[in-house]
DSSP file (Angstrom, degrees, kcal/mol; ACC not computed):
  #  RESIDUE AA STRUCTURE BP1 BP2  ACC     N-H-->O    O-->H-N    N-H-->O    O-->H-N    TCO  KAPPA ALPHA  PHI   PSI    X-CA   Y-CA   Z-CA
    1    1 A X    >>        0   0    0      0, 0.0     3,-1.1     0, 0.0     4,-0.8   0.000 360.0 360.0 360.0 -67.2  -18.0   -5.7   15.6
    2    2 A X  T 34  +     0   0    0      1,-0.2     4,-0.3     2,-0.2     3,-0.1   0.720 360.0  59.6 -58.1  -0.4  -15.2   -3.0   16.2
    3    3 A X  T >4 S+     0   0    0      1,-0.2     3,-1.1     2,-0.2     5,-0.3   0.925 114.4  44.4 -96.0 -39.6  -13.1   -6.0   18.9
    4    4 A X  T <4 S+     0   0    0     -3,-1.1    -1,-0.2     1,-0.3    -2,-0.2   0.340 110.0  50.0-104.0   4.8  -13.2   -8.0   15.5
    5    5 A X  T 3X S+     0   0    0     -4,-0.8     4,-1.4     2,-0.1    -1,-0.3   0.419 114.3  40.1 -71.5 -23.7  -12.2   -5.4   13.6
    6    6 A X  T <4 S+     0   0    0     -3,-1.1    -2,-0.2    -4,-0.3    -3,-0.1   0.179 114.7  55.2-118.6  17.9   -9.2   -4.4   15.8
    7    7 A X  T  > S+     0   0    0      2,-0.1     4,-0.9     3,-0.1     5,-0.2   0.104 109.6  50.5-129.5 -22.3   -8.6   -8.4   16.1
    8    8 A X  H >> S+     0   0    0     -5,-0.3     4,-3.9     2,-0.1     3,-2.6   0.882 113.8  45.6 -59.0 -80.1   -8.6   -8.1   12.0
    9    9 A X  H 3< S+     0   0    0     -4,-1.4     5,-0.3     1,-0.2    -3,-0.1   0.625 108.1  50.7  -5.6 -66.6   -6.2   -5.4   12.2
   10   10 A X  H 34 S+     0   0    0      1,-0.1    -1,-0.2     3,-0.1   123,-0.2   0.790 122.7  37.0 -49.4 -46.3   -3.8   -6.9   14.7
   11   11 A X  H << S+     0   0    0     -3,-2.6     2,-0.6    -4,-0.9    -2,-0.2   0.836 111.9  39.5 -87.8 -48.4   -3.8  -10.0   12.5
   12   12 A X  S  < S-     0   0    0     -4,-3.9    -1,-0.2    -5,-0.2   119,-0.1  -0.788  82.0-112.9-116.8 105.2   -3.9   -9.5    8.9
   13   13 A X        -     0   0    0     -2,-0.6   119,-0.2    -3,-0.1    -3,-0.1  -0.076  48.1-115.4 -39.9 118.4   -1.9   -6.4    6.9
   14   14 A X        -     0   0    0     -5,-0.3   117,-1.0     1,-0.1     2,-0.4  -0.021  27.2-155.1 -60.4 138.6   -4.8   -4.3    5.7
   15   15 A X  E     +A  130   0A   0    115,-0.2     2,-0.2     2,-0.0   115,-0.2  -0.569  49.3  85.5-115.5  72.6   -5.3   -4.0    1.8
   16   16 A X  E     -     0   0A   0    113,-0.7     2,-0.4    -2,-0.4   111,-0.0  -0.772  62.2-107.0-155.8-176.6   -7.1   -1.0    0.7
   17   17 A X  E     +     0   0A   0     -2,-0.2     2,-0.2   105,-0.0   112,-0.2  -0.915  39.3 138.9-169.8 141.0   -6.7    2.8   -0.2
   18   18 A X  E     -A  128   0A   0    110,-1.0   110,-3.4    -2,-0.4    -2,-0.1  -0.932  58.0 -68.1-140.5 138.4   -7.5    5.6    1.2
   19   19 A X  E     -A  127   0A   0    108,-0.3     2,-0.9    -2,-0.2   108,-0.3   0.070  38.8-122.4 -16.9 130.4   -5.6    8.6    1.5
   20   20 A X        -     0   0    0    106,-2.1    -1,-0.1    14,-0.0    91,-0.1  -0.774  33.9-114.0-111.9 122.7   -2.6    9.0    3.3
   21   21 A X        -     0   0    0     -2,-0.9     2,-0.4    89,-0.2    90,-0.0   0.031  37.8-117.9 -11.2 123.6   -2.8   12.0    6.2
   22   22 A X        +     0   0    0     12,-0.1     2,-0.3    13,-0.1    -1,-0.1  -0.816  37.9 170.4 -92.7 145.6   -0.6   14.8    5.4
   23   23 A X        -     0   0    0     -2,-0.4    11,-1.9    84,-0.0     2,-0.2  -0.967  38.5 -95.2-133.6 148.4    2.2   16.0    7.4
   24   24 A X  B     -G   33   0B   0     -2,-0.3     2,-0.4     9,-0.2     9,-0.2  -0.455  34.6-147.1 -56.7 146.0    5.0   18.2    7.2
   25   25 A X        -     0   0    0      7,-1.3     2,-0.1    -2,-0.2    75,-0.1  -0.881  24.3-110.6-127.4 114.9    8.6   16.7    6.1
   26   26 A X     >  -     0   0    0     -2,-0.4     4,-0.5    73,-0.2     7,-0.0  -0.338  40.2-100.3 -73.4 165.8   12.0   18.1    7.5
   27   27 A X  T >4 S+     0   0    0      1,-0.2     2,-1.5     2,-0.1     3,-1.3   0.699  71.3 140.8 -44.4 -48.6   13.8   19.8    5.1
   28   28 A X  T 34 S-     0   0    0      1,-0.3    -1,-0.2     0, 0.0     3,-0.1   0.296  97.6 -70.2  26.5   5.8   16.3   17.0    4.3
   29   29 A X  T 34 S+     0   0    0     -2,-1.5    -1,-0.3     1,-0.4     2,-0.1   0.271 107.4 130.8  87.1   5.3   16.0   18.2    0.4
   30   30 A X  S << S-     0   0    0     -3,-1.3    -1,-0.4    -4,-0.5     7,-0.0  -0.464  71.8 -98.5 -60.7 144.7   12.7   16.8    0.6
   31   31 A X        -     0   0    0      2,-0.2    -1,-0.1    -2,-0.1    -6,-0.1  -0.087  47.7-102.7 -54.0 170.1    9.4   18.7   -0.6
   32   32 A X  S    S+     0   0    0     -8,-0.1    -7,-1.3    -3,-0.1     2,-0.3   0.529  94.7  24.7 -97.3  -8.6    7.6   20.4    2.6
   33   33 A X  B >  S-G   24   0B   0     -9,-0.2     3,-2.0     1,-0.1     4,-0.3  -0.959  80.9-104.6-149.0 179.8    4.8   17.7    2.9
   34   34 A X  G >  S+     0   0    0    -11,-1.9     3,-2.3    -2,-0.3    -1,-0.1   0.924 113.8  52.9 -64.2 -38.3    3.9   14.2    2.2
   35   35 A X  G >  S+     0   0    0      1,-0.3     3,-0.7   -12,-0.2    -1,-0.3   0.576  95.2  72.2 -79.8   9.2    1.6   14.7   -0.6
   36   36 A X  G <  S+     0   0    0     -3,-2.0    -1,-0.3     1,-0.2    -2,-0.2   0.432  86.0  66.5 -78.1  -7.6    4.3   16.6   -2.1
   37   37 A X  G X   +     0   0    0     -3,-2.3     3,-3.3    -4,-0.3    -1,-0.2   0.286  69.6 135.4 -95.2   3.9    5.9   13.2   -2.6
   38   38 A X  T <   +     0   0    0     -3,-0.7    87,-0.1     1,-0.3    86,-0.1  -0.233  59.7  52.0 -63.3 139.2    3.2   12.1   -5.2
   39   39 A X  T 3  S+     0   0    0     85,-0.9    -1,-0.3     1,-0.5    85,-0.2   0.183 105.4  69.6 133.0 -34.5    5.0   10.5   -7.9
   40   40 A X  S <  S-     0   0    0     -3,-3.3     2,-0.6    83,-0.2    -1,-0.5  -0.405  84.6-107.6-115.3-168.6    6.9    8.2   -5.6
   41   41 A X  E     -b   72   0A   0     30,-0.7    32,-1.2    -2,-0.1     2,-0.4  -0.908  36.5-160.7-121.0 145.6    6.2    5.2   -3.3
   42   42 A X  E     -bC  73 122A   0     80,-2.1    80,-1.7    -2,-0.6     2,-0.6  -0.993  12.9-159.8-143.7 123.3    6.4    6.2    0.4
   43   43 A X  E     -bC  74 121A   0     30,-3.0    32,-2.2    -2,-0.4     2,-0.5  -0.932  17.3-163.6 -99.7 129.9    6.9    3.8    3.3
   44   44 A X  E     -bC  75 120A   0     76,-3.1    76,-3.5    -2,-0.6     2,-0.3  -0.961   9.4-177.8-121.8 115.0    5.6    5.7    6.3
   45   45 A X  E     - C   0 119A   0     30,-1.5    32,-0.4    -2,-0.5     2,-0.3  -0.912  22.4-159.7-104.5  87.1    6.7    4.2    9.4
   46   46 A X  E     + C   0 118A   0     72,-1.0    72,-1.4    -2,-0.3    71,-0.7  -0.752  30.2 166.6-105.4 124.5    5.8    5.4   13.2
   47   47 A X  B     -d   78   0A   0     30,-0.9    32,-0.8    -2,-0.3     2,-0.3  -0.607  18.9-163.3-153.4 155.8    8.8    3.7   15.3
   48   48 A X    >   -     0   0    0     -2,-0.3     3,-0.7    30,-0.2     6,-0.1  -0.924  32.3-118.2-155.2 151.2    9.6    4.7   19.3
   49   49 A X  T 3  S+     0   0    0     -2,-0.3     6,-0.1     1,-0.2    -1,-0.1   0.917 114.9  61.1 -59.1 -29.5   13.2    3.7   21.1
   50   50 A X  T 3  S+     0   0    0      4,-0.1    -1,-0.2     2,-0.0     2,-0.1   0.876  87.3  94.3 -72.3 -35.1   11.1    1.3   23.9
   51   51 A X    <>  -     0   0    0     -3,-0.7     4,-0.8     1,-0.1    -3,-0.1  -0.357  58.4-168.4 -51.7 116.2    9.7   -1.0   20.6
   52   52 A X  T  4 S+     0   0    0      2,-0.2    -1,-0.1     1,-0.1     4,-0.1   0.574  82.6  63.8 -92.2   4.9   11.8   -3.6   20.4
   53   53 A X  T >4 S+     0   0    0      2,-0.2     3,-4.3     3,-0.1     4,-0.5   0.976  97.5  65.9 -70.0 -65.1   10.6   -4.9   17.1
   54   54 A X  T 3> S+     0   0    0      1,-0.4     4,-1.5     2,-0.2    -2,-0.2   0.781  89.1  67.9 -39.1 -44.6   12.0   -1.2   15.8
   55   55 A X  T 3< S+     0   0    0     -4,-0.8     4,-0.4     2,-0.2    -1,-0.4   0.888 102.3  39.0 -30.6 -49.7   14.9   -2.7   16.7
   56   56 A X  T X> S+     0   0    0     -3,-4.3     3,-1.0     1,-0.2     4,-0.9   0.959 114.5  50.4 -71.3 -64.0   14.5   -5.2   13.7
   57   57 A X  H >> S+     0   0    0     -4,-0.5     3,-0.6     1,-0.3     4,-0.6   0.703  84.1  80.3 -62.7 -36.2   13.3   -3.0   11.2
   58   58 A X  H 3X S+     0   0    0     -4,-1.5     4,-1.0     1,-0.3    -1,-0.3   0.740 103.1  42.9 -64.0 -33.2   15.7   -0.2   11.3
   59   59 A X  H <> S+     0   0    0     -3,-1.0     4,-2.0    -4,-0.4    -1,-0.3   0.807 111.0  49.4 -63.4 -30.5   18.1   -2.5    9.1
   60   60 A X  H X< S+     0   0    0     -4,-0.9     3,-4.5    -3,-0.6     5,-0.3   0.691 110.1  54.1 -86.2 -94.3   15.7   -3.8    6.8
   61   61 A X  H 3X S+     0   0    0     -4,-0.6     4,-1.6     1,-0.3    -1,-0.2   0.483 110.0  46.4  -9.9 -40.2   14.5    0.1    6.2
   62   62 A X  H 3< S+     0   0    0     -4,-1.0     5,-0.3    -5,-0.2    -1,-0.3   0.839 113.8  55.1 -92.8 -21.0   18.1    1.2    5.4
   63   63 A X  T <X S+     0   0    0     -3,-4.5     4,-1.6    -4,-2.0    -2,-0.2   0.954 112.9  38.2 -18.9 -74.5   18.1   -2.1    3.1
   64   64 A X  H  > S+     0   0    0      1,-0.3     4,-2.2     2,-0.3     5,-0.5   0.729 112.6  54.6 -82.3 -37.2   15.3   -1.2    1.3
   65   65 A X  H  < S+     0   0    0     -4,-1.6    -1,-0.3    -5,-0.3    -2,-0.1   0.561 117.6  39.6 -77.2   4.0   16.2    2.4    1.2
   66   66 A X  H  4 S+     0   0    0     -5,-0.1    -2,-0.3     2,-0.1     3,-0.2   0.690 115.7  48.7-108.2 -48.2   19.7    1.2   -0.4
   67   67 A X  H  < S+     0   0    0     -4,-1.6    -2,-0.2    -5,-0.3    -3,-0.2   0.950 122.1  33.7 -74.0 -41.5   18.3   -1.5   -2.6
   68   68 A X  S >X S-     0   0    0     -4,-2.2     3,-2.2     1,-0.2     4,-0.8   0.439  85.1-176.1-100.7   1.4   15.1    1.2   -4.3
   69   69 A X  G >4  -     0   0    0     -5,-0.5     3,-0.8    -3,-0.2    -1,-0.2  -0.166  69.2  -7.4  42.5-129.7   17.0    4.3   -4.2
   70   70 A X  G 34 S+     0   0    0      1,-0.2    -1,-0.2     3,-0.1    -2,-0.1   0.410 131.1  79.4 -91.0  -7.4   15.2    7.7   -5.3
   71   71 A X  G <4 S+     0   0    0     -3,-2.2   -30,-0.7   -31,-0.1     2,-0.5   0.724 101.1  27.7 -41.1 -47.1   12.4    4.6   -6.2
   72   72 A X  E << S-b   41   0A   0     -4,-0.8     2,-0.6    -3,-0.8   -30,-0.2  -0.956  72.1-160.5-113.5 143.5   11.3    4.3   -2.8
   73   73 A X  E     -b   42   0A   0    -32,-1.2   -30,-3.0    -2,-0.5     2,-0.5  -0.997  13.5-152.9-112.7 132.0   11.3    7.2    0.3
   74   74 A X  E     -b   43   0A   0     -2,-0.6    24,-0.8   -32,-0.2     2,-0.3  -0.839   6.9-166.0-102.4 139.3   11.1    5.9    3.8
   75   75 A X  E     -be  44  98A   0    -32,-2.2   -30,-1.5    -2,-0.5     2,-0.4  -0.943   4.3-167.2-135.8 131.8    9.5    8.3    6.3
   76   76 A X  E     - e   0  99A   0     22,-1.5    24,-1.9    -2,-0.3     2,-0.4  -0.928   5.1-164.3-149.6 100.9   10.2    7.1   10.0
   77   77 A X  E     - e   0 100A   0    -32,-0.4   -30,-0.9    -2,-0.4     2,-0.2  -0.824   4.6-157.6 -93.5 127.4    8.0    9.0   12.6
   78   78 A X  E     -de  47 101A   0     22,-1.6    24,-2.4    -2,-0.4   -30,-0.2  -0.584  13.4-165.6-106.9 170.9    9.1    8.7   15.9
   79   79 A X        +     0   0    0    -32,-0.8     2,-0.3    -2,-0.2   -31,-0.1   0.240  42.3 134.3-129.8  10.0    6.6    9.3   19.1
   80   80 A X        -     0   0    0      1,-0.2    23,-0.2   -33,-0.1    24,-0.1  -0.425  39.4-166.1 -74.8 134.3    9.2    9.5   21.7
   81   81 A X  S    S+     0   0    0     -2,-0.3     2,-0.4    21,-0.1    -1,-0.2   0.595  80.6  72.6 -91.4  -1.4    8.5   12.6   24.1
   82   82 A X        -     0   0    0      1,-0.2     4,-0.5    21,-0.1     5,-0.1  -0.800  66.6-168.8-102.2 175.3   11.8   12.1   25.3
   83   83 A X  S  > S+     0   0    0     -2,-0.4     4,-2.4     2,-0.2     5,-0.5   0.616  82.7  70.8-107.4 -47.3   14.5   13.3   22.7
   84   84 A X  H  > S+     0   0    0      1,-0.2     4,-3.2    -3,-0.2    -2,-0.0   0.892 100.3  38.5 -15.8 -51.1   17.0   11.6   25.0
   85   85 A X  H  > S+     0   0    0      2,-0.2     4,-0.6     1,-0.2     5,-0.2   0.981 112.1  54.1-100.0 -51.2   16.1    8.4   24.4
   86   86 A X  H >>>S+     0   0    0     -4,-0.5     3,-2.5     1,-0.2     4,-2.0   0.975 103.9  58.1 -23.1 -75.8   15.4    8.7   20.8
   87   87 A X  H >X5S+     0   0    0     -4,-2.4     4,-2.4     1,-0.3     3,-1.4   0.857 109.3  48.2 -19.8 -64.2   18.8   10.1   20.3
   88   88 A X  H 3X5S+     0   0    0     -4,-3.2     4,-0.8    -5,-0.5    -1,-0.3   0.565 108.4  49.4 -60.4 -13.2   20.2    6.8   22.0
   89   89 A X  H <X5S+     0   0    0     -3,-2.5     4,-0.6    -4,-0.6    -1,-0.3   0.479 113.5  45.8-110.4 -16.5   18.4    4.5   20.1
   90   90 A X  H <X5S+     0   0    0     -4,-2.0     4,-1.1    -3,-1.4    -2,-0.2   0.581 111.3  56.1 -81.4 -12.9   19.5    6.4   16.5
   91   91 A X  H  <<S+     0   0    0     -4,-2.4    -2,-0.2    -5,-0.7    -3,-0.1   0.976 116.0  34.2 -81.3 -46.8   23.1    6.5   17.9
   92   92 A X  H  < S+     0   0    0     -4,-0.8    -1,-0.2    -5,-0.2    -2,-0.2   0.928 131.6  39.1 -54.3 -46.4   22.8    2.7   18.3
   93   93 A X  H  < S-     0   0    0     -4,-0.6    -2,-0.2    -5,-0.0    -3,-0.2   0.842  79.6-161.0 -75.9 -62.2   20.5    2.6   14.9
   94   94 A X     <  -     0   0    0     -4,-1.1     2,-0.4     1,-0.1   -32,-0.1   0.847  13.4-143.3 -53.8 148.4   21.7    5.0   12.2
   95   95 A X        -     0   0    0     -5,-0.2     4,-0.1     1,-0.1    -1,-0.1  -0.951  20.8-167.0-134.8 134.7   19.2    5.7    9.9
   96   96 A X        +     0   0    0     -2,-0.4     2,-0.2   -38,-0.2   -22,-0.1  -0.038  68.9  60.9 -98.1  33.9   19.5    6.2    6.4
   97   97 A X  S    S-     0   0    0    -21,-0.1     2,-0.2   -24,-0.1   -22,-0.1  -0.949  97.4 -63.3-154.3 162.0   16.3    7.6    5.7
   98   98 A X  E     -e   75   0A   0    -24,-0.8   -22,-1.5    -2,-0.2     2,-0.4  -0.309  46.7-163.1 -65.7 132.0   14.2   10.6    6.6
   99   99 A X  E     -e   76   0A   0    -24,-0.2   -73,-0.2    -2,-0.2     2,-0.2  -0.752   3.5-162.9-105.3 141.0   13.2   10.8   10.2
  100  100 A X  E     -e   77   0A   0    -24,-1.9   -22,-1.6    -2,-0.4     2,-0.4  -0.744  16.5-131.2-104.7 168.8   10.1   13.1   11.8
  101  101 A X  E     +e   78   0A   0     -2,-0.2   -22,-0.1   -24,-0.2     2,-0.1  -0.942  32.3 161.3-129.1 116.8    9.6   13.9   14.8
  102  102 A X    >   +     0   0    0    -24,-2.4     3,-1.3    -2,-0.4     6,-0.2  -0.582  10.5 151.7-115.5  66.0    6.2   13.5   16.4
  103  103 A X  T 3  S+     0   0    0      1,-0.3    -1,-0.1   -23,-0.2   -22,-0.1   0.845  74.7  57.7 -46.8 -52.0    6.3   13.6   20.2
  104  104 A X  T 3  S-     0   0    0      1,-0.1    -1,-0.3   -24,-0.1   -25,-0.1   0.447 104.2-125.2 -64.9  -9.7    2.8   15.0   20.8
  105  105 A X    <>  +     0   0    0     -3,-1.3     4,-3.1     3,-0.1     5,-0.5   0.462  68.9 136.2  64.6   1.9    1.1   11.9   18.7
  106  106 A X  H  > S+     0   0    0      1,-0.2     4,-0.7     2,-0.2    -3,-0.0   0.913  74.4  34.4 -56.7 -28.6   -0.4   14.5   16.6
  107  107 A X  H  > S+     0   0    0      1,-0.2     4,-0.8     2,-0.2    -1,-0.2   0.875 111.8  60.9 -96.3 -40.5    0.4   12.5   13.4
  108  108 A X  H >4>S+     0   0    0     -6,-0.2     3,-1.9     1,-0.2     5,-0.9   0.980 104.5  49.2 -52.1 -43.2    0.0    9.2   14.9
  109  109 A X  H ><5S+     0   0    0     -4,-3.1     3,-1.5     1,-0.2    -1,-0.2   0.930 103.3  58.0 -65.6 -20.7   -3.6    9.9   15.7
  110  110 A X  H 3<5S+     0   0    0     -4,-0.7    -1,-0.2    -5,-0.5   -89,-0.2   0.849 114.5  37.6 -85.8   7.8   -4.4   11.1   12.3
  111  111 A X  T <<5S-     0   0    0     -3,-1.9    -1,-0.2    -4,-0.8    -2,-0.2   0.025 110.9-134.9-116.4  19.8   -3.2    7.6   10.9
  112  112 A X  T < 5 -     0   0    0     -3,-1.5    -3,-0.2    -4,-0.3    -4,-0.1   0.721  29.8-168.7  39.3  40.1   -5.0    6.2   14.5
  113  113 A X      < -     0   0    0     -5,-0.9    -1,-0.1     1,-0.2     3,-0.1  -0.088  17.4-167.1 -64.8 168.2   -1.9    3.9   15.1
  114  114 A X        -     0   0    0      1,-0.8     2,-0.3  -104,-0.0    -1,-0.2   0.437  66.8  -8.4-145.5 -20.1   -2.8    1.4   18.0
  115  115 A X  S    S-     0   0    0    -69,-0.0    -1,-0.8    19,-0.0     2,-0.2  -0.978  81.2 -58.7-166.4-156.7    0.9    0.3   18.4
  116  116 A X  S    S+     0   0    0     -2,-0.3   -69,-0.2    17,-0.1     2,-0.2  -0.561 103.3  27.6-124.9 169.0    4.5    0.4   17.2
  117  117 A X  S    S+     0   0    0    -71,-0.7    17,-2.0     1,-0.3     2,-0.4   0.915  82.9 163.3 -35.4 169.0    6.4   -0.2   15.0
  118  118 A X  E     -CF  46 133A   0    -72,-1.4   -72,-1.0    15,-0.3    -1,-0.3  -0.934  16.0-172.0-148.4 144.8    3.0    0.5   12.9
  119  119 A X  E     -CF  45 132A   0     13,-3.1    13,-0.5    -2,-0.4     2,-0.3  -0.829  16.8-168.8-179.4 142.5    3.7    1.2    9.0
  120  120 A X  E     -CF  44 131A   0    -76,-3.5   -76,-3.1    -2,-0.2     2,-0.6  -0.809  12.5-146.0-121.0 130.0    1.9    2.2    6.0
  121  121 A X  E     -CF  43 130A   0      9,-1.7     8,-3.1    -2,-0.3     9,-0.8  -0.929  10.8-154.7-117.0 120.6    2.9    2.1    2.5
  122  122 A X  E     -CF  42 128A   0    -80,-1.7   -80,-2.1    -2,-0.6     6,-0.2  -0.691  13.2-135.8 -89.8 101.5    1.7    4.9    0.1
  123  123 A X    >   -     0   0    0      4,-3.5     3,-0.6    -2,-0.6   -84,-0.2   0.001  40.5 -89.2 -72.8-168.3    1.5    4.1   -3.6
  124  124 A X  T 3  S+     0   0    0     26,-0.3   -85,-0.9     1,-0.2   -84,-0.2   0.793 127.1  64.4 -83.0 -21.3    2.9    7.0   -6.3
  125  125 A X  T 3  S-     0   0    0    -87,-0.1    -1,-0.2     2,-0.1   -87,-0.1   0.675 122.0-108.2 -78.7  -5.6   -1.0    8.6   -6.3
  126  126 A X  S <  S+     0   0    0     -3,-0.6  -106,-2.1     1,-0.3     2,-0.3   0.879  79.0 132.0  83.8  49.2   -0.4    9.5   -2.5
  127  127 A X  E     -A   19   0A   0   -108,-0.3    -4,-3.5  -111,-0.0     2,-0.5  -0.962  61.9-117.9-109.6 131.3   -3.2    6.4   -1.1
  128  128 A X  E     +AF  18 122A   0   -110,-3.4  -110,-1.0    -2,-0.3    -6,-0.3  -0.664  39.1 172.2 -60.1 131.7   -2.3    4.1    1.4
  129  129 A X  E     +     0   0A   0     -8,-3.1  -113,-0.7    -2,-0.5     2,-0.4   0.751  57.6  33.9-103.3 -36.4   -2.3    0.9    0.0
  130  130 A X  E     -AF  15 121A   0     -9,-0.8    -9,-1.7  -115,-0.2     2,-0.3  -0.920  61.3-163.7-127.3 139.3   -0.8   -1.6    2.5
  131  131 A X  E     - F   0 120A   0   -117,-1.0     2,-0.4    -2,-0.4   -11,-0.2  -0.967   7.7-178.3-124.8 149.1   -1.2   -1.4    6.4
  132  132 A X  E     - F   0 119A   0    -13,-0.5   -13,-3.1    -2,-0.3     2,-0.4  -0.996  15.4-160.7-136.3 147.8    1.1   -3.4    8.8
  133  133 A X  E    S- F   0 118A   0     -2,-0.4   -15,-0.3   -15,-0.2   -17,-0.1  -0.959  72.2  -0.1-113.5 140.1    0.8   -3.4   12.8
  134  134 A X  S    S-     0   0    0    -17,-2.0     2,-0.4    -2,-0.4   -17,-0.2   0.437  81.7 -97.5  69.3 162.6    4.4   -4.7   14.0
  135  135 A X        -     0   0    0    -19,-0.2     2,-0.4    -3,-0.1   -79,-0.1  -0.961  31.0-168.7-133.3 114.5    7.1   -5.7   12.4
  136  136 A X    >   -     0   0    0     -2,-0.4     3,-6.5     1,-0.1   -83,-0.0  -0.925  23.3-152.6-124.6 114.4    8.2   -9.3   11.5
  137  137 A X  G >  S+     0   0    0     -2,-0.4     3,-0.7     1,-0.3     4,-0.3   0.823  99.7  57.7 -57.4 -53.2   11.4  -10.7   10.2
  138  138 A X  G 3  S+     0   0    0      1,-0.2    -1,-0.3     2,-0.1    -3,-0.0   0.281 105.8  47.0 -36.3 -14.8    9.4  -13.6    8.7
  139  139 A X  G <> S+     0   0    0     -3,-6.5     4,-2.2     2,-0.1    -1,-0.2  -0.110  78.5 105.9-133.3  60.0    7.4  -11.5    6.8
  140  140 A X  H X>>S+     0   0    0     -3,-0.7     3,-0.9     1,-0.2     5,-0.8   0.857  82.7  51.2 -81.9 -81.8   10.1   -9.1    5.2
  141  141 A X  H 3>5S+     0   0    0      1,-0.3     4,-0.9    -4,-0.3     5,-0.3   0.821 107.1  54.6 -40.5 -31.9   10.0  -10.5    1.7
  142  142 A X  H 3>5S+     0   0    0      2,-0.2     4,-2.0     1,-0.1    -1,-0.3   0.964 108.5  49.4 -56.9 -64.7    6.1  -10.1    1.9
  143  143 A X  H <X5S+     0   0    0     -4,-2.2     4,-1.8    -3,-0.9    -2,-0.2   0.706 111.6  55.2 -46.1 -46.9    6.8   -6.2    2.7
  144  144 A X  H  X5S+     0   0    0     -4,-0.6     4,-0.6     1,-0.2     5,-0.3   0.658 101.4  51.8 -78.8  -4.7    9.2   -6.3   -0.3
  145  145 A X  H  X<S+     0   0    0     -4,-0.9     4,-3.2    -5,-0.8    -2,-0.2   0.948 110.2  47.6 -74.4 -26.7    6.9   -7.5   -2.8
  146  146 A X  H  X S+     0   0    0     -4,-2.0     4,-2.0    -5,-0.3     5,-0.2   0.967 110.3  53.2 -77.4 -41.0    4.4   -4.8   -2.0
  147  147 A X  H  X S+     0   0    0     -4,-1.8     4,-2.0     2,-0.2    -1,-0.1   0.959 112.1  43.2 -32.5 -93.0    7.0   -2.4   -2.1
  148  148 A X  H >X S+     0   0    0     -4,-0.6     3,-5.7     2,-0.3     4,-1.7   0.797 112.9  59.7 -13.3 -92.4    8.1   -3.7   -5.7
  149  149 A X  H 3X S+     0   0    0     -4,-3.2     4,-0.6     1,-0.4     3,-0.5   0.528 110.1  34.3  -6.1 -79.6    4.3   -3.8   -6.6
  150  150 A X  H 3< S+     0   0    0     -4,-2.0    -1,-0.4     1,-0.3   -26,-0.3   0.372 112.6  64.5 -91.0  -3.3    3.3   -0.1   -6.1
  151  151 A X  H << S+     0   0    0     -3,-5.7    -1,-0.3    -4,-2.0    -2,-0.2   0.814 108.9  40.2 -85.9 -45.1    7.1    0.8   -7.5
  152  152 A X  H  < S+     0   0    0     -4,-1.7     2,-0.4    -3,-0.5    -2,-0.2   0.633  94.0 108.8 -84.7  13.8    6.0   -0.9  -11.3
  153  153 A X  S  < S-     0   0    0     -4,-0.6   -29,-0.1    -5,-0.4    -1,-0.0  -0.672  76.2-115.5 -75.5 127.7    2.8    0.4  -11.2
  154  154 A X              0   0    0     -2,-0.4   -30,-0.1     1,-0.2    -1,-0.1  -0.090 360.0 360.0 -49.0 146.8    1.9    3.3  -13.5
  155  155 A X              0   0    0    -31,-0.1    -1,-0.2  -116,-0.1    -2,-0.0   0.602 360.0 360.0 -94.4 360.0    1.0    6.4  -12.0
């Protein structure tokens, strides 16, 4: 039962809600934690420089973070223990949205990620609503609908 559960997973972006793990948020002019963000729509995104799907997404995220404005906040946790190599892969990347930093995994584990990019979208009541394992160029317009979705929905 759990290998077809973690072969679900793998396969199909998860559709439910649940709570989303709280974390502290650098200062960036941001509130000091994630549930402080209720009110808004939160893509949370756990990313490391060795993925090379992260590669892909780090454009579409500053897309979407251009196209939804103060609508949308993108949270992009990275899991690299080296800082080096982060560094090099934001100098190549810019990001136009808030980055954490989680080296230790502490925040990946409490959202049990199982690989990268991994990314979770957070409706305006502060529930994950949508789960994705990887990131797929093919399925960007899916990724913006849900976005959209949880943005006209009342809180």
């Amino acid at each position: 039962m759990r290998l077809y559960l973690l072969l679900l997973w793998l396969c199909v972006p998860a559709t439910f809600a649940q709570p989303a793990p709280d974390f502290t948020l650098p200062s960036q002019g941001l509130p000091q934690h994630l549930t402080d963000l209720k009110g808004k729509v939160v893509y949370v995104d756990f990313w490391a420089s060795w993925c090379p799907p992260c590669l892909r997404s780090f454009p579409w995220m500053n897309q979407m973070q251009d196209e939804f404005g103060d609508q949308l906040v993108i949270v992009a946790i990275n899991v690299d223990a080296d800082q080096a190599k982060k560094q090099a892969f934001l100098d190549a990347n810019p990001a136009n949205f808030v980055l954490v930093d989680d080296p230790n995994g502490e925040i990946a584990a409490q959202y049990d990620i199982l690989g990268m990019p991994s990314s979770f979208l957070v409706d305006k009541s502060g529930e994950i609503r949508f789960a994705h394992q990887g990131f797929f160029n093919a399925k960007t317009e899916q990724y913006e609908q849900q976005i959209q979705s949880l943005i006209n929905e009342a809180l």
